[in-house]
Structure formats: structure tokens, C-alpha cells
BAGU-866805 format. One record per residue (C-alpha): residue number from 1; residue in three letters; x, y, z. Coordinates in nm, 3 decimals. Example, Ala and Ser with C-alpha at 12.3 -4.5 7.8 and 13.67 -1.06 7.14 Angstrom:
residues 2
- 1 / ALA / 1.230 / -0.450 / 0.780 .
- 2 / SER / 1.367 / -0.106 / 0.714 .
This chain:
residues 235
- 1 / UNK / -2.362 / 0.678 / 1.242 .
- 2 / UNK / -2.152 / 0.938 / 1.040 .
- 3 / UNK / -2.137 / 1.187 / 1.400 .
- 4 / UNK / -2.026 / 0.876 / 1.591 .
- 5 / UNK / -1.745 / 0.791 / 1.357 .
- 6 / UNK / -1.685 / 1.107 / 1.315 .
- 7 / UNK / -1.630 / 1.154 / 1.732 .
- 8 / UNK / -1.384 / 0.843 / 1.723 .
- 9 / UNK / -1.146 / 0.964 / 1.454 .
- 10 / UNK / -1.105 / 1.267 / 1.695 .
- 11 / UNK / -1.089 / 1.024 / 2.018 .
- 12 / UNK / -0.804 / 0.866 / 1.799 .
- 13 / UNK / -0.630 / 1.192 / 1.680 .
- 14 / UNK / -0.659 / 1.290 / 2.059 .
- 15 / UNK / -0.569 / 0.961 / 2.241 .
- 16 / UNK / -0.365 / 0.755 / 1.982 .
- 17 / UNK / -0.158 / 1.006 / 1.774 .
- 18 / UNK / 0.060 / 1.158 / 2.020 .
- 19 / UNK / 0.127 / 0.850 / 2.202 .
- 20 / UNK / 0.276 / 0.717 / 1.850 .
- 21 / UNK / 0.476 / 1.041 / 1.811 .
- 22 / UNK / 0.592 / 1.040 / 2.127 .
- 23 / UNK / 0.967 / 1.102 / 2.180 .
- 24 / UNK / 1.047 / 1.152 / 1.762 .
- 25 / UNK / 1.166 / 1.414 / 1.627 .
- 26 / UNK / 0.862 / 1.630 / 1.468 .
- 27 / UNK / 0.817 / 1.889 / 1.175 .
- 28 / UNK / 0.489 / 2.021 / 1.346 .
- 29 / UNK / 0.389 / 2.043 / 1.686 .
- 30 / UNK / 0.190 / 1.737 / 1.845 .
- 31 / UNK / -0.167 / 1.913 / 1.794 .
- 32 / UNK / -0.100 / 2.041 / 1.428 .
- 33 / UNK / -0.029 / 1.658 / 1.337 .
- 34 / UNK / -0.349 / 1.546 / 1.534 .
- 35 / UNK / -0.528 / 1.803 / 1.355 .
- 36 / UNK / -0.410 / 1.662 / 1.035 .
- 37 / UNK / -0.494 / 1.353 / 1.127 .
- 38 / UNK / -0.853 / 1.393 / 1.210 .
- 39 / UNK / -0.920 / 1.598 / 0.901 .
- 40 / UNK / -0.762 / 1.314 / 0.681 .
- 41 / UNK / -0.971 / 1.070 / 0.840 .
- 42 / UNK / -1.280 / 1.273 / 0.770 .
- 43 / UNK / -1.195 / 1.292 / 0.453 .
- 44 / UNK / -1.153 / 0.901 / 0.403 .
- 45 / UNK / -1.402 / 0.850 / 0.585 .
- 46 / UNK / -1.710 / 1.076 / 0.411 .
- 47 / UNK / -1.574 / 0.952 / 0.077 .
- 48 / UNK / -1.602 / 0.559 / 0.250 .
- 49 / UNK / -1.945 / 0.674 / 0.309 .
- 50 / UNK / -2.043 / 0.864 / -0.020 .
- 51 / UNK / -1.959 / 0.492 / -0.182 .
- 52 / UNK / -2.122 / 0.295 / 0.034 .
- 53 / UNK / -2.452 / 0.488 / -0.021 .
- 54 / UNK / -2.398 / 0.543 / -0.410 .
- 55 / UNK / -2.284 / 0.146 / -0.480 .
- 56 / UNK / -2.403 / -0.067 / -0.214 .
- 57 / UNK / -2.743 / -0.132 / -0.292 .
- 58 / UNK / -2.635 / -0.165 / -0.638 .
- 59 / UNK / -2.501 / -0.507 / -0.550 .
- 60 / UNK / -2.766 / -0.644 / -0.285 .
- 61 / UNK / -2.516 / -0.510 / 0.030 .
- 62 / UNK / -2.741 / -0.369 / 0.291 .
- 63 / UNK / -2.724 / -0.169 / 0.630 .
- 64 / UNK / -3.068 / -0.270 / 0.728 .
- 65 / UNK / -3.098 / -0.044 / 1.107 .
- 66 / UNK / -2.986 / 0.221 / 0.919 .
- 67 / UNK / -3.291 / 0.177 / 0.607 .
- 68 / UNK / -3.482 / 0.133 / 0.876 .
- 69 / UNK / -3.441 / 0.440 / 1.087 .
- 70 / UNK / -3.406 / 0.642 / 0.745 .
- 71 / UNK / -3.736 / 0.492 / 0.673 .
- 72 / UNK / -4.068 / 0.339 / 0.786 .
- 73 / UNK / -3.969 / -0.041 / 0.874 .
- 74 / UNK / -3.952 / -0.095 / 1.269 .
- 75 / UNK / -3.586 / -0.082 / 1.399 .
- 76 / UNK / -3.665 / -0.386 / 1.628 .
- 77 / UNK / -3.755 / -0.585 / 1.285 .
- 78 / UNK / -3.453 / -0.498 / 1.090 .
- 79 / UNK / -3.230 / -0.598 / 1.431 .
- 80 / UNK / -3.295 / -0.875 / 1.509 .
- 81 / UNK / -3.183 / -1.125 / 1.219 .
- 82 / UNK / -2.820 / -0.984 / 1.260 .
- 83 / UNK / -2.799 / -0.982 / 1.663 .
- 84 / UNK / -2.727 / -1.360 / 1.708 .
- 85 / UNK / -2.444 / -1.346 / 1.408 .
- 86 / UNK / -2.330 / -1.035 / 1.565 .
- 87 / UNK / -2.252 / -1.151 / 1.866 .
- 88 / UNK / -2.151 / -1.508 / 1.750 .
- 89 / UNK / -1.912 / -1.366 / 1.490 .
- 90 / UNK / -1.754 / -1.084 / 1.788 .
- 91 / UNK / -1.685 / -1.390 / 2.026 .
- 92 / UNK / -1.525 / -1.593 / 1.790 .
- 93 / UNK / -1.323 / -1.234 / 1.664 .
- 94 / UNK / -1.252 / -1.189 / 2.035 .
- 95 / UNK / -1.113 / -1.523 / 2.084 .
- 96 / UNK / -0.932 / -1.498 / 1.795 .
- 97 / UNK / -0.774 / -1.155 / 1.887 .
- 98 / UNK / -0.685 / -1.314 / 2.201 .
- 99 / UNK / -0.525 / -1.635 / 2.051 .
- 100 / UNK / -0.268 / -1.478 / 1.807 .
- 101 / UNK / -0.129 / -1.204 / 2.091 .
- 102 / UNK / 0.082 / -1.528 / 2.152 .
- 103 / UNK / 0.218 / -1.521 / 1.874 .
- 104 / UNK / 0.285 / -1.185 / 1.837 .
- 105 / UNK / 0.691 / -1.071 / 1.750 .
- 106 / UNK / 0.899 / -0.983 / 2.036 .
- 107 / UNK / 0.927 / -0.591 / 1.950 .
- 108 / UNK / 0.540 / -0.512 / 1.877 .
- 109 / UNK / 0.420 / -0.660 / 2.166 .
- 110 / UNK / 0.634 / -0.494 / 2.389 .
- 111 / UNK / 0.561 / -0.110 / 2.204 .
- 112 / UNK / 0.215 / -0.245 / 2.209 .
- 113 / UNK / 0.232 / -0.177 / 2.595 .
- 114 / UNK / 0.273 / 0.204 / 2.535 .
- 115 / UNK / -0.059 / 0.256 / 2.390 .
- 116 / UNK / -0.380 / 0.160 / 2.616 .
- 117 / UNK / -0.706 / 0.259 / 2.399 .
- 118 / UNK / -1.020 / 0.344 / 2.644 .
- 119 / UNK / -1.248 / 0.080 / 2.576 .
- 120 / UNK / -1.526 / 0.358 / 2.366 .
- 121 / UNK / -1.249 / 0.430 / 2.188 .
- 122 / UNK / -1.196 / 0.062 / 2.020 .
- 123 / UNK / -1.562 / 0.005 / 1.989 .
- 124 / UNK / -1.648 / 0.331 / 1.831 .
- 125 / UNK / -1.321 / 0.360 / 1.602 .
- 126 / UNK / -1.293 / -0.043 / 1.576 .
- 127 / UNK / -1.702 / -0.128 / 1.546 .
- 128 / UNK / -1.825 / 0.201 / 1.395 .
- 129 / UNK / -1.541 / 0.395 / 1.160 .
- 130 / UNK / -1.367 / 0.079 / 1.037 .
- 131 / UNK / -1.639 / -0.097 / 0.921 .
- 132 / UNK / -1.726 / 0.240 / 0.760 .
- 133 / UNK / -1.408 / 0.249 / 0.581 .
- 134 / UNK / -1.307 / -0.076 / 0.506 .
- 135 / UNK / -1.671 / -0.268 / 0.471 .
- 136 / UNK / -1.913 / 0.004 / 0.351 .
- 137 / UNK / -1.656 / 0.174 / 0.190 .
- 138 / UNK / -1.323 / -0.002 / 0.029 .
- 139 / UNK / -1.549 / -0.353 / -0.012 .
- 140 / UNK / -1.848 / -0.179 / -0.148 .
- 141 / UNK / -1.581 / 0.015 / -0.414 .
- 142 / UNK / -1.437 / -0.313 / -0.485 .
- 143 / UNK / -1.769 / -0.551 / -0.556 .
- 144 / UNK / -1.871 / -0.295 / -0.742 .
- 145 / UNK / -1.561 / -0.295 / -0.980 .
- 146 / UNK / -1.557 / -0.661 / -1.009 .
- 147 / UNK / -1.941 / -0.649 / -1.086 .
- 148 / UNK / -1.888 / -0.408 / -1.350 .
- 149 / UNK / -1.604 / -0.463 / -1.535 .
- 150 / UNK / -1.597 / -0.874 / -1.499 .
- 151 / UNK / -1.963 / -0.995 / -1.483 .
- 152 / UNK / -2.076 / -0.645 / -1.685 .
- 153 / UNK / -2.307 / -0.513 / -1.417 .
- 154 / UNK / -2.557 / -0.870 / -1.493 .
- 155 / UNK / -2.822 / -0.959 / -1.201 .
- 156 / UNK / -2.620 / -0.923 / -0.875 .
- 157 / UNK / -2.279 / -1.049 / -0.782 .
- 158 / UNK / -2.185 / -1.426 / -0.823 .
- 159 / UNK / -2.026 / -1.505 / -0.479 .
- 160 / UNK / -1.667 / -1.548 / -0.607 .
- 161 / UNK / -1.698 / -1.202 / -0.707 .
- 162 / UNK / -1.856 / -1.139 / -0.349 .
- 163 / UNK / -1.575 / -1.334 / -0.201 .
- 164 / UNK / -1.294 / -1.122 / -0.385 .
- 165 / UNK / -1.402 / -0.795 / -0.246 .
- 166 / UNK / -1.447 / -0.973 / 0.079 .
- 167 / UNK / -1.057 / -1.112 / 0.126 .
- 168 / UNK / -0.918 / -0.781 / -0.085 .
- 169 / UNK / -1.135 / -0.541 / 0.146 .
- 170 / UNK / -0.980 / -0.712 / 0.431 .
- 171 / UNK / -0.582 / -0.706 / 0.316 .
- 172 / UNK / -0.645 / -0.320 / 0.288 .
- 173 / UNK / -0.748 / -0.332 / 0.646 .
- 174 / UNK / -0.429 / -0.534 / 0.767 .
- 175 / UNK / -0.208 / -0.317 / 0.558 .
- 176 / UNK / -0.387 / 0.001 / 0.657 .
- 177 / UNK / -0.253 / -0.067 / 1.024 .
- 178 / UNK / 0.103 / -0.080 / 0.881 .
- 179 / UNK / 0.160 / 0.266 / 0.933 .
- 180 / UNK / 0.084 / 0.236 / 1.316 .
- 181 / UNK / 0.289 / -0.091 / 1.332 .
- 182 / UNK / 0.568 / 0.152 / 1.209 .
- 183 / UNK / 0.504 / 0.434 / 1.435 .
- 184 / UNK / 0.513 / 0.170 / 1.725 .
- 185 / UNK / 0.861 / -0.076 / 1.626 .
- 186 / UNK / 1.023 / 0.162 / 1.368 .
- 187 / UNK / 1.109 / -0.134 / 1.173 .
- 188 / UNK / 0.868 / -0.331 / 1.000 .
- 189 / UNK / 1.021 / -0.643 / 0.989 .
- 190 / UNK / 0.856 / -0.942 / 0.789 .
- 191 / UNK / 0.733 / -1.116 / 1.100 .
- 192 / UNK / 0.581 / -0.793 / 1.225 .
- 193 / UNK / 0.406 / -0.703 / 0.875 .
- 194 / UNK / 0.256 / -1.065 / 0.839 .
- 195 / UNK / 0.152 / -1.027 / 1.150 .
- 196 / UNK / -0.025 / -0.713 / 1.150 .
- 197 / UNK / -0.147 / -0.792 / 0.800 .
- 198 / UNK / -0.221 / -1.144 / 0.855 .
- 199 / UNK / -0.433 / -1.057 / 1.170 .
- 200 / UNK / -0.589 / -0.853 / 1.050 .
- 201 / UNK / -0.737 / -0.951 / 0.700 .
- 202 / UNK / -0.821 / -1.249 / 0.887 .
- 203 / UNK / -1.093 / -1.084 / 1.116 .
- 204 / UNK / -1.168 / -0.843 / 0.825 .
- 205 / UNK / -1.278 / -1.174 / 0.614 .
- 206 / UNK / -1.526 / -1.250 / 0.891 .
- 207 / UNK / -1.618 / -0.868 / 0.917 .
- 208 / UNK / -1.667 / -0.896 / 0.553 .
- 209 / UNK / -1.888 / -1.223 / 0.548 .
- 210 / UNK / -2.102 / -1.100 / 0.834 .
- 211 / UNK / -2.172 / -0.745 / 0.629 .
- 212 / UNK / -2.233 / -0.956 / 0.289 .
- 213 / UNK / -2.471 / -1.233 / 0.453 .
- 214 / UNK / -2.635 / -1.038 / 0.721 .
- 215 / UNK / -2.585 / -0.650 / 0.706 .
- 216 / UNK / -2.310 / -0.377 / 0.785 .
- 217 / UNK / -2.429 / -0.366 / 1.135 .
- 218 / UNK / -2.384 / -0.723 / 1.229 .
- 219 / UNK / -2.017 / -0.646 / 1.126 .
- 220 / UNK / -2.000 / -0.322 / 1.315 .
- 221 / UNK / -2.168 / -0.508 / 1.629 .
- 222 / UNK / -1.946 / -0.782 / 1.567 .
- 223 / UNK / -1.620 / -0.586 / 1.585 .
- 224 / UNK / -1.693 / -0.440 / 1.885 .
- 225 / UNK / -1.774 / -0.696 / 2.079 .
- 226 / UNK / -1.450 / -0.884 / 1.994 .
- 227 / UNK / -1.301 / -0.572 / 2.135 .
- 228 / UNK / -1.488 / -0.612 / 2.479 .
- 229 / UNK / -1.418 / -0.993 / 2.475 .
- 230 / UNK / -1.010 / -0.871 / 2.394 .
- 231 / UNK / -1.043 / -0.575 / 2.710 .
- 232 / UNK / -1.219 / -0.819 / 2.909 .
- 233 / UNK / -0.891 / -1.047 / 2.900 .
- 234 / UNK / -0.680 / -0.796 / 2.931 .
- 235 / UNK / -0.566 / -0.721 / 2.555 .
């Protein structure tokens, strides 16, 4: 898990950064900024996964494969409750990330065209390092906040709690794509930040659903497929 997220922050630092960069005016060359871009992201991301490890069995959130291969219980047994969710929840994503390219503004659709991910690069950064981050990670930190400091660490989290950390989780994923947004229009205008935003904390509340009710890799399995349904159709 953490070498394969590790390997798509660098696929992104190699394939993503430059292509945002490309034709500004830089303080560093190209490969010193994708260099500071994978080491930043290593850094996010082992402090993502320090919290998920330290809080998320605190507050009944589990990564069942992942207790499994750590421990005795067959893989096979811990899989299969979250494969038909999984896939369910990445064809409906897919669909959905599909549907609203329509409605996408003018100006980030068209830079959108400048940037073509490798498919292994969406599902490893999309289904393995963002659900890292932003499920095991930012939700985890945020349950556990609410479970401390509202219901005063009592039993497990009431599901408005769970809820909370579920939509907040996933407006920190559409704003966290702001920056790229940026890099891509140079003006974030309203429609392009509600869109990006918008999007986006919409599939991060499913993301964050699947994770609570069925286990982080149903919403790692699910965000990848919804990128192979999106690559499929030519997204």
C-alpha cells in the first residue's frame, strides 16, 4: 500500500507537474519543482497514514485486506464483502465523472486537453494515494475530533458525527484540486471553483460512505474503477 502510493506521487511529480508548469515563468528548474513535489507529497502522505493507523480503529473505521494480510484472517474472507460495493459505487462514480464533463466551464475543459494521465497513473494516484490522504487520513483526523471533543470519546461515533467527517473530508478533496485547476486556467473563476470543488466533494461523499460502511478498500477499489469507466469513454 504505502510503496504503491508512494510510486504514484512520483508518476505524478514525473507526468503531471511539468505539464502544469509548462510555458510559465519558473524560479527553479522543471525537475527541482518535481522533486519538491514528490517529497511534499510523501510527507502528506506518511503523516495521512501515521493517522489513519493511530485513530482509525479508535472509531470502528477499518481497512479490512490490509488487517488481514498484516494478520492471520484469509485475504479472500476480508474481500469479498466490499467487492460488490466496490464496484457498484466505481460505476456509479464513473458515470458520474462522465455526466458533469458536460457541464464543465468553457476554459477548464479546454486546458483539461493538455494533460492526458496514463491510465496506472489515475488508478494508483486516484484509487490508492487519495483515498490515503483524504479517507484514511483527513476523514480519520476529522471523526476523530468530532468524537472527542463533541460526543467526549463515548462508545463509537453517532452517524451525524460519521456523516460530518464524511462531507468535510470530501470538500478538502475538491478544494485540494484547486491548486491544479489554477495551474491549468490561471484564473479560478467561481464557475470553475464550484466546479472543481463541487465535483469533487461529491464523489468524495460516496468515497467516504463506502470507507465508513464497508472498508478503505472498497473506496480505493471504487475510485479506480470510476477512473477506468471515465478512460473507457474517453475522459
Amino acid at each position: 500500500m504505502w510503496l504503491a502510493a508512494v510510486f504514484s506521487i512520483a508518476l505524478v511529480a514525473i507526468f503531471v507537474v511539468p505539464s502544469l508548469v509548462a510555458g510559465q515563468t519558473l524560479p527553479f528548474p522543471i525537475w527541482a519543482i518535481s522533486a519538491i513535489s514528490f517529497a511534499q507529497g510523501g510527507v502528506f502522505l506518511a503523516l495521512a497514514v501515521w493517522a489513519g493507523c493511530a485513530l482509525a480503529p479508535k472509531l470502528g473505521l477499518r481497512a479490512p485486506v490490509f488487517e488481514a494480510l498484516a494478520g492471520s484472517t484469509p485475504v479472500v474472507a476480508a474481500l469479498r464483502p466490499l467487492l460488490v460495493p466496490g464496484l457498484l459505487g466505481g460505476l456509479v462514480g464513473g458515470a458520474f465523472l462522465i455526466a458533469i464533463t458536460y457541464a464543465a466551464p468553457p476554459e477548464l475543459a479546454t486546458a483539461a486537453q493538455k494533460i492526458v494521465l496514463p491510465l496506472y497513473v489515475r488508478i494508483l494516484y486516484g484509487g490508492i494515494t487519495e483515498e490515503l490522504l483524504l479517507r484514511w487520513g483527513v476523514m480519520s483526523l476529522i471523526l476523530w475530533l468530532l468524537w472527542r471533543f463533541v460526543q467526549r470519546s463515548h462508545g463509537l461515533p453517532t452517524a451525524s458525527l460519521v456523516w460530518l467527517a464524511i462531507v468535510g473530508s470530501a470538500v478538502l478533496f475538491g478544494v485540494g484540486h484547486l491548486p491544479a485547476a489554477h495551474a491549468l486556467v490561471g484564473n479560478l473563476t467561481f464557475p470553475v471553483v464550484v466546479f472543481v470543488v463541487g465535483g469533487n466533494a461529491a464523489f468524495g461523499t460516496l468515497a467516504g460512505w463506502l470507507f465508513w460502511r464497508f472498508g478503505l478498500e472498497s473506496a480505493m477499489l471504487a475510485h479506480a474503477v470510476a477512473h477506468v469507466v471515465a478512460y473507457a469513454a474517453g475522459q
